[in-house]
C-alpha positions in Angstrom: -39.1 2.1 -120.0 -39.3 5.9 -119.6 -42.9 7.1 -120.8 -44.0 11.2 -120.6 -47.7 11.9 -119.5 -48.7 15.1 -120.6 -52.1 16.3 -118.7 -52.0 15.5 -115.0 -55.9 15.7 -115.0 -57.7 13.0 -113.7 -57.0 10.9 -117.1 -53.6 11.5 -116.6 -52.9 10.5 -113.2 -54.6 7.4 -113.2 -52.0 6.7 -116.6 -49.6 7.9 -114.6 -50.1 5.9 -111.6 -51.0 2.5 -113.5 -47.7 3.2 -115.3 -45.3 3.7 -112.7 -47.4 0.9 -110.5 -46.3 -1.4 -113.3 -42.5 -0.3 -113.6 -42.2 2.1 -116.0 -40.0 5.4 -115.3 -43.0 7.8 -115.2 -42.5 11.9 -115.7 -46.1 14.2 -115.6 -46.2 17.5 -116.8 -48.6 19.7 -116.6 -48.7 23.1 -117.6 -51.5 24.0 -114.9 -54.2 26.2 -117.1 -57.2 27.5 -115.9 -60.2 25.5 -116.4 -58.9 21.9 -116.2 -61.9 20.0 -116.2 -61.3 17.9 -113.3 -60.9 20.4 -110.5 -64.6 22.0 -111.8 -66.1 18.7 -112.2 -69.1 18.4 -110.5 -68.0 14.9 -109.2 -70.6 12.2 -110.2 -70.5 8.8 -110.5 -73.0 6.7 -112.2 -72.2 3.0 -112.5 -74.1 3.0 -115.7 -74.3 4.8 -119.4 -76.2 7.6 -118.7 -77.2 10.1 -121.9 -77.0 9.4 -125.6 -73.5 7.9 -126.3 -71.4 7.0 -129.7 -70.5 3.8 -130.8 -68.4 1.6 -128.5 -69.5 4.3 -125.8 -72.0 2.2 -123.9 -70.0 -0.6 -123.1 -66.9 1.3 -122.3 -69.0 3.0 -119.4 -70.2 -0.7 -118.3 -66.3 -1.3 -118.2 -65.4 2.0 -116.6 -68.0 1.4 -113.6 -66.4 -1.8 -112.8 -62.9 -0.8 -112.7 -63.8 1.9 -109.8 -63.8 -0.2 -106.9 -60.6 -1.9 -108.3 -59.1 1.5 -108.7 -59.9 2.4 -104.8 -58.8 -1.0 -103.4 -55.5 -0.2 -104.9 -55.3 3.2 -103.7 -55.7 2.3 -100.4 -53.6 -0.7 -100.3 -51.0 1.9 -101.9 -51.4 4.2 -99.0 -54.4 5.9 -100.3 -57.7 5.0 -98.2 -59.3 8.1 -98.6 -59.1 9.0 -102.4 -62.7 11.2 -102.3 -65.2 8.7 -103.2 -68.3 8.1 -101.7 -71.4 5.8 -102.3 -74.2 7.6 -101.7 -76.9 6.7 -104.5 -78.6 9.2 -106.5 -82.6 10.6 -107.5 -84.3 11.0 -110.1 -86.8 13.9 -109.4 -90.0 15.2 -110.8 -93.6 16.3 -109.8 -95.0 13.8 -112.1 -95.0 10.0 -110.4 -96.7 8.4 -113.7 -93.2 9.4 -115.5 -91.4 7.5 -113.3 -90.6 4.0 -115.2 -87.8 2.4 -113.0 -87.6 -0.6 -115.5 -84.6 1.0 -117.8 -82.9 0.9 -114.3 -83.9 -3.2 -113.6 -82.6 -3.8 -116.9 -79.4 -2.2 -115.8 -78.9 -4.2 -112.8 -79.8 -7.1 -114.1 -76.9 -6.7 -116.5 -74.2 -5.1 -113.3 -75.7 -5.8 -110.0 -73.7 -2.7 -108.7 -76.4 -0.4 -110.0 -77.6 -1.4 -106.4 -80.9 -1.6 -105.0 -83.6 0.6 -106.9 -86.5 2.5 -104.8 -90.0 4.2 -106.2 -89.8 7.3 -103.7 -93.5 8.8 -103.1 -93.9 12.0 -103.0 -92.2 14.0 -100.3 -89.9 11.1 -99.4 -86.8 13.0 -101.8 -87.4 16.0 -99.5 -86.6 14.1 -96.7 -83.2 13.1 -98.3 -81.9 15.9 -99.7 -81.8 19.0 -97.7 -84.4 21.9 -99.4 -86.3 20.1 -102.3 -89.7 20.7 -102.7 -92.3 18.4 -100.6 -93.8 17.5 -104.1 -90.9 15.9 -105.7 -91.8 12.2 -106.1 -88.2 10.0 -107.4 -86.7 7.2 -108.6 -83.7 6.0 -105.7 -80.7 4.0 -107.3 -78.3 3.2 -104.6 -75.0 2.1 -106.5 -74.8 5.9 -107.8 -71.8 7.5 -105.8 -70.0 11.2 -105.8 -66.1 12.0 -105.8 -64.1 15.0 -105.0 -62.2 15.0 -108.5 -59.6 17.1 -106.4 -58.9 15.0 -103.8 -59.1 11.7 -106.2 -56.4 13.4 -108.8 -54.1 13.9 -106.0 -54.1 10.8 -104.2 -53.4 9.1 -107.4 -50.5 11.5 -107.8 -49.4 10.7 -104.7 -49.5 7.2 -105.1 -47.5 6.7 -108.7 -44.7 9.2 -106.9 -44.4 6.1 -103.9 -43.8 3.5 -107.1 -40.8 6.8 -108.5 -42.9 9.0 -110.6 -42.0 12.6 -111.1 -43.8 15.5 -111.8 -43.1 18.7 -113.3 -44.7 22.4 -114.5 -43.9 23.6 -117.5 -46.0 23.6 -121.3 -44.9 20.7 -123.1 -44.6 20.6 -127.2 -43.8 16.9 -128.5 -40.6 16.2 -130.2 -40.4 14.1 -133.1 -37.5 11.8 -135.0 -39.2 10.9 -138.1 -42.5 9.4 -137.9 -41.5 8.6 -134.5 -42.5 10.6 -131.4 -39.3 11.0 -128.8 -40.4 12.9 -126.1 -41.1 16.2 -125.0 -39.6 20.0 -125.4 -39.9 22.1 -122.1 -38.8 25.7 -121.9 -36.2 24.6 -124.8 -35.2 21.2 -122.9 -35.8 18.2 -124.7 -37.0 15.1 -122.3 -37.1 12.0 -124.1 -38.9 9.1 -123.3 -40.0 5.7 -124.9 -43.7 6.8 -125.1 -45.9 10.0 -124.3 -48.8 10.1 -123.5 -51.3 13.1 -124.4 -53.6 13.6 -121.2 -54.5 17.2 -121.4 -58.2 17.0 -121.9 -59.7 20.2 -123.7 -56.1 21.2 -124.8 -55.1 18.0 -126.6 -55.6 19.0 -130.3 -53.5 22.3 -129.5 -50.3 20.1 -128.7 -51.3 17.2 -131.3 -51.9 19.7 -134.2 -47.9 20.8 -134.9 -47.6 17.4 -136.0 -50.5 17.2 -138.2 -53.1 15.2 -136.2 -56.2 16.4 -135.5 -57.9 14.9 -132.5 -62.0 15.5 -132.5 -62.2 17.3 -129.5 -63.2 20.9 -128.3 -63.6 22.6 -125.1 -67.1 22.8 -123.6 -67.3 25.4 -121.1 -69.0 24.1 -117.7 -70.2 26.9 -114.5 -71.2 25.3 -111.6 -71.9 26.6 -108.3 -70.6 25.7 -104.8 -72.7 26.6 -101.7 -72.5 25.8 -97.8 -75.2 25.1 -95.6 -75.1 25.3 -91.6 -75.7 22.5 -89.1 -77.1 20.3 -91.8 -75.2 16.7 -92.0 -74.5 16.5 -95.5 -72.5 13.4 -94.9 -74.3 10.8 -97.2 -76.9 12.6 -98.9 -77.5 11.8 -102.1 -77.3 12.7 -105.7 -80.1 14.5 -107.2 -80.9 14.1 -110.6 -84.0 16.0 -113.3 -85.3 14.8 -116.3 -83.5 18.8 -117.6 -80.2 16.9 -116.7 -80.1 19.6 -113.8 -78.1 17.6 -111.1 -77.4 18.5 -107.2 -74.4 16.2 -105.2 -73.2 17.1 -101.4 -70.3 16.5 -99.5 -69.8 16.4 -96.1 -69.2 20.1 -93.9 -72.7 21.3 -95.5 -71.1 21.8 -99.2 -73.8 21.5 -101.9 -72.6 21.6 -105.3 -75.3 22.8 -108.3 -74.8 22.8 -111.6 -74.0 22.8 -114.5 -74.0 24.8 -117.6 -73.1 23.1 -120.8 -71.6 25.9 -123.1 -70.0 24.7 -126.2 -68.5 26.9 -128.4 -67.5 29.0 -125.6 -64.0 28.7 -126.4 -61.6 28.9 -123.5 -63.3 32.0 -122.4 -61.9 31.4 -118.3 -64.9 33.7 -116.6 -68.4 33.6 -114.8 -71.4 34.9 -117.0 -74.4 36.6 -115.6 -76.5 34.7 -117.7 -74.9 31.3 -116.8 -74.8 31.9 -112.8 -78.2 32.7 -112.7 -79.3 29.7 -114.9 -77.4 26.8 -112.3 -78.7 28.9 -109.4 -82.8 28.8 -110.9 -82.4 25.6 -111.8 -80.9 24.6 -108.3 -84.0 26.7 -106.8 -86.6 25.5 -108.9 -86.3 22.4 -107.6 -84.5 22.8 -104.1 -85.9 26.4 -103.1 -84.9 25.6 -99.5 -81.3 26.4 -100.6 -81.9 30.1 -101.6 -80.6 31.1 -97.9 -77.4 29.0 -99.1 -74.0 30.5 -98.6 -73.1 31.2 -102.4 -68.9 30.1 -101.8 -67.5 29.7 -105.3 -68.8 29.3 -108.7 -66.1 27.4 -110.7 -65.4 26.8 -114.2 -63.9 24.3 -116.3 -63.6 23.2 -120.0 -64.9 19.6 -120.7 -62.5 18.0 -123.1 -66.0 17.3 -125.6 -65.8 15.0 -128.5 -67.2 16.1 -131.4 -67.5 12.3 -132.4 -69.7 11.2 -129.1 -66.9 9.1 -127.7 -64.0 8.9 -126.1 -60.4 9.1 -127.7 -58.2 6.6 -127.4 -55.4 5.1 -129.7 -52.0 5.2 -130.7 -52.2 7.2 -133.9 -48.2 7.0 -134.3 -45.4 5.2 -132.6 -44.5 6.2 -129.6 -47.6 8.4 -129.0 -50.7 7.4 -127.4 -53.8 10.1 -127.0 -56.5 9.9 -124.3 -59.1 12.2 -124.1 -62.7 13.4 -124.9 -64.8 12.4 -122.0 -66.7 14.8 -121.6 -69.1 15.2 -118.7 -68.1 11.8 -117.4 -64.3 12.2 -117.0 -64.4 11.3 -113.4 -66.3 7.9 -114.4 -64.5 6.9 -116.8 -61.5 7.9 -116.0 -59.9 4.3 -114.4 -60.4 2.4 -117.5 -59.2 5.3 -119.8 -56.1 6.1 -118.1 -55.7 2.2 -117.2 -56.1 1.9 -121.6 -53.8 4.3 -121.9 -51.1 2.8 -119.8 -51.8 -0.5 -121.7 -50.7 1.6 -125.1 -48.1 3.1 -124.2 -46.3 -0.3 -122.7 -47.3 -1.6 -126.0 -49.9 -4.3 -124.5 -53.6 -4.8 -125.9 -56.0 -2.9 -123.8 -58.7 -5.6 -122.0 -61.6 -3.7 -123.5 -62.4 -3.0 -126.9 -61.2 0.5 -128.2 -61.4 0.3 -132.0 -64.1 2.6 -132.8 -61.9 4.9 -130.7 -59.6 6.3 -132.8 -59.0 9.0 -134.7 
C-alpha cells in the first residue's frame, strides 16, 4: 500500500514512521515554509490535560501521554536512542503559597501514576532549581512533566521510517482527485499517486484541503519565543517552570533556556519578530526569573500553531482515500504519538484504539 504524507512536522513524521514501520510504501513531502510549528515549539511535555479543552480533548491527552514512552522505546530499538526527550518535571510558581492546591494534581495521578511524584516547594526552594528565579517563588513540583527538542524528535523519527523504506521529498503538494476519491498528489506538475494521503501540514492544512471543498477548522496562531544561553550553569535536568499567566520557562543542556511564548491569533502568517511581542516573553521571563537578564539573547523564533477553532484536535477521514490530522495547538509535541499513530490507523483503513468521533469535521 502506497500512502502520501503531506506535512513532515512532528504529526507527520510520527504517521510517517508508524506507516512505513507497519509496511506501507511511505512518501513525505514537505514543502518546508517558515513557521512550521514544530521547529518553534517550545518543547513541553505534560503527561496530563493541561488548559480548557473541547470535547473528547481530555481523554485524548490521557491517551497521548501514554503512548510517549512507547513511542521512545521504539525509537531506540529502531536505532533511535536519543530522540530529544527528557524527564525533568516541571513548577508551578507563584509568590502566594495559600494558592497552591496540589489536589487537582493527586487526582491526576491517581488516575495515570506517570504524573510522578508531586512536591509542595516552600519558598525559595524553586530558586534553587531553576537557575535566576526569584527567592520568593514558593511552587508546586510534578516530576512526570518532561521537555523535548521538537527538532531533534521530528528527525529521528524521519530517520527511523527511511530504515523501514520511506522517502521523502520537497516540493508544494496540491491533492489530486478521481471522483469523490482522492489519488494522490500533484508536485511541480507530476502526479504521485498513492492508495491514501495523508494531510499533516499543521497551520497550512485548510489551504491544501480547500480546492476540494473541505474546510478544516483550523487557523494559524502566531507563537514568539525566545532562546537564551547561560555560562557554566548545568542546565542538564532542570526543570520546567510553569505561572498561573501560563508564562512557561524549559532548559536544555549547554546552558540553553528557552522563554516564551506569545499566543497571537489572528496574526496570520505574518513570518517576523514584533517589538511588542519580544519584549512581552522577555518581561514575563524577567518578572519571574530576573537572574536571567544578563542572559545571552541567541534567537527569538517563530512559528504558527495549527489552532482549532473548535478546541480539539482534527482527525478523520472526511473522504476516501484522505485522512486529515491536525489542530493541536500548543500541545503538538504531546500529542503528537497518538495523533500521527491515529492517523496511520486511517489511512491503512483500521479503527483507531482511541475514540475520535467528536473529531471530525
Amino acid at each position: 500500500m502506497r500512502v502520501i504524507v503531506v506535512g513532515a512536522g512532528i504529526v507527520g513524521a510520527v504517521t510517517g514512521y508508524r506507516l512505513a514501520a507497519e509496511g506501507a510504501e511511505v512518501l513525505v513531502v514537505d514543502a518546508d515554509r517558515q513557521g512550521q510549528a514544530t521547529a518553534a515549539g517550545a518543547g513541553v511535555v505534560f503527561p496530563w490535560p493541561v488548559g480548557p479543552t473541547g470535547t473528547g480533548a481530555k481523554e485524548f491527552w490521557w491517551a497521548a501521554a501514554a503512548r510517549y514512552p512507547v513511542l521512545l522505546s521504539q525509537l531506540a530499538a529502531d536505532g533511535e536512542p536519543d530522540a530529544g526527550y527528557a524527564r525533568v518535571g516541571a513548577m508551578t510558581v507563584t509568590t502566594e503559597e495559600s494558592g497552591l492546591d496540589p489536589r487537582i494534581l493527586h487526582e491526576a495521578r491517581d488516575r495515570d501514576p506517570s504524573v510522578g511524584e508531586i512536591e509542595v516547594l516552600p519558598a525559595g526552594e524553586p530558586a534553587r532549581r531553576f537557575p535566576g528565579l526569584r527567592d520568593d517563588l514558593a511552587g508546586v513540583f510534578v516530576s512526570g512533566a518532561g521537555r523535548v527538542d521538537g527538532r531533534l524528535m521530528q528527525s529521528a523519527l524521519l530517520r527511523a521510517a527511511e530504515r523501514y523504506g520511506a522517502r521523502q521529498i520537497g516540493g508544494d503538494a496540491s491533492l489530486v482527485t478521481a471522483g469523490t476519491r482522492v489519488t494522490g498528489v500533484e508536485i511541480d506538475g507530476e502526479v504521485i499517486g498513492a492508495h491514501a494521503v495523508v494531510v499533516a501540514a499543521g497551520a497550512w492544512t485548510n489551504d491544501l484541503c480547500g480546492p476540494l471543498g473541505i474546510a478544516v477548522p483550523v487557523e494559524p496562531q502566531r507563537g514568539q519565543i525566545a532562546h537564551l544561553s547561560l555560562s557554566n550553569v548545568d542546565t542538564s535536568a532542570v526543570p520546567v517552570v510553569r505561572t498561573f499567566s501560563d508564562h512557561y520557562m524549559l532548559a536544555f543542556p549547554g546552558g540553553k533556556v528557552v522563554v516564551g511564548a506569545t499566543r497571537e491569533t489572528g496574526a496570520g502568517f505574518a513570518y517576523h519578530k514584533t517589538a511588542g511581542g519580544v519584549r512581552k516573553i522577555l518581561d514575563d521571563a524577567l518578572s519571574v526569573a530576573p537572574g536571567l537578564a544578563d542572559a545571552v539573547l541567541e534567537d527569538v523564533r517563530i512559528g504558527f500553531r495549527p489552532l482549532s477553532t473548535t478546541g480539539k484536535p482534527i482527525l478523520c477521514s472526511p473522504r476516501n482515500g484522505l485522512v486529515i490530522a491536525t489542530g493541536l495547538g500548543a500541545s503538538g509535541l504531546t500529542l503528537a504519538p497518538l495523533a500521527g499513530t491515529v492517523a496511520a490507523d486511517l489511512a491503512l483503513g483500521r479503527t483507531p484504539s482511541v475514540d475520535i468521533s467528536a473529531f471530525g469535521l
